[in-house]
C-alpha positions in Angstrom: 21.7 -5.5 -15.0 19.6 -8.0 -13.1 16.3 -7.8 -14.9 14.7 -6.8 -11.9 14.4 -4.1 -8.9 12.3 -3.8 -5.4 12.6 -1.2 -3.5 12.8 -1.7 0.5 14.3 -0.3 3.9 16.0 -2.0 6.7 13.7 -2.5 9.4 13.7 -0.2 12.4 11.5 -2.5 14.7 12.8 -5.6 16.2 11.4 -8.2 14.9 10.2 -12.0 15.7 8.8 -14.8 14.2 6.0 -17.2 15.4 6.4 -20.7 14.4 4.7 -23.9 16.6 3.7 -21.2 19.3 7.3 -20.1 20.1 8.5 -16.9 18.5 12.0 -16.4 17.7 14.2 -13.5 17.6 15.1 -12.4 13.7 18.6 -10.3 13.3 16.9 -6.8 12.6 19.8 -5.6 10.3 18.7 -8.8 8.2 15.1 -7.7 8.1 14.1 -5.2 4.8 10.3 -3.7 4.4 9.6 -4.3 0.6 8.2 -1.3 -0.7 6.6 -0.1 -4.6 7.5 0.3 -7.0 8.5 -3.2 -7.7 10.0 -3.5 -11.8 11.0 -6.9 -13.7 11.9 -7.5 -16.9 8.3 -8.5 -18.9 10.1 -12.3 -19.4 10.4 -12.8 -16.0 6.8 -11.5 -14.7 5.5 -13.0 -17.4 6.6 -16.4 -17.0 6.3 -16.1 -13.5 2.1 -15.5 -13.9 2.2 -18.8 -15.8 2.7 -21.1 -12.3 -0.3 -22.0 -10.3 -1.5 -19.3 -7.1 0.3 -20.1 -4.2 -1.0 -18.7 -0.7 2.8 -18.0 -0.3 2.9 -15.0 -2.7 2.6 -11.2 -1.3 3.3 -9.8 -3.9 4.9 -9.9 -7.5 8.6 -10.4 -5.6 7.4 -13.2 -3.8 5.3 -14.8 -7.3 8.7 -13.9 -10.0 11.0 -15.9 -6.6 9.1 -19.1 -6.8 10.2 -19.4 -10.4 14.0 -19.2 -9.2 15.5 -15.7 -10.1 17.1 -13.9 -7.5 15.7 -10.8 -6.4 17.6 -7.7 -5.9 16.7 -4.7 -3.4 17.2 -1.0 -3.9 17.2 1.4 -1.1 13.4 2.7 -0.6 12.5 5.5 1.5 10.5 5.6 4.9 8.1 8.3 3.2 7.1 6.1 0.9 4.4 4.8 3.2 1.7 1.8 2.4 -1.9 2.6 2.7 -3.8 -0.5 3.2 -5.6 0.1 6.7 -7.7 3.7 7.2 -4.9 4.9 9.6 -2.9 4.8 6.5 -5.1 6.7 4.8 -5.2 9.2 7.5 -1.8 9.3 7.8 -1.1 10.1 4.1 -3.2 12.8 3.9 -1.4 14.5 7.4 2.2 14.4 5.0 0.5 15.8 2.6 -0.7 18.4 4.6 -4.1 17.7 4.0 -5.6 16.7 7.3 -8.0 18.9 8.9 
């Protein structure tokens, strides 16, 4: 047991970083789209919500990290898709077969 559990696939895109204005190839098989659900053990969220706000943290991975645990991936699924923009949305309701 490691007290905690985010899901995430390996990326299928190539990937690259921009740092300084040059952008820099990132090893693809070492790349991983975090998904939700996203579980902790309430200790470790908990504590981890007592640290200041960081403009570093994404999400609750990223804030339960800063206090040092390791974080441990579990295979996702590419269905389980993230609707943030109105494409999303748009797409969503297409699986679902509710698009018109």
């Amino acid at each position: 047991m490691h007290g905690n559990a985010v899901t995430a696939v390996k990326s299928r895109d190539s990937v690259r970083q921009l740092k300084n204005n040059v952008a820099t190839s990132l090893l693809r098989d070492e790349i991983y789209l975090v998904q939700t659900p996203q579980t902790f053990q309430s200790s470790q969220i908990k504590k981890a919500y007592l640290q200041p706000y960081n403009t570093k943290f994404t999400d609750d991975a990223s804030v339960v990290e800063e206090i040092g645990v390791i974080i441990h991936l579990v295979e996702g699924s590419y269905q389980n898709i993230k609707i943030t923009f109105p494409e999303d949305l748009a797409i969503a309701e297409l699986l679902m077969g509710n698009g018109s």
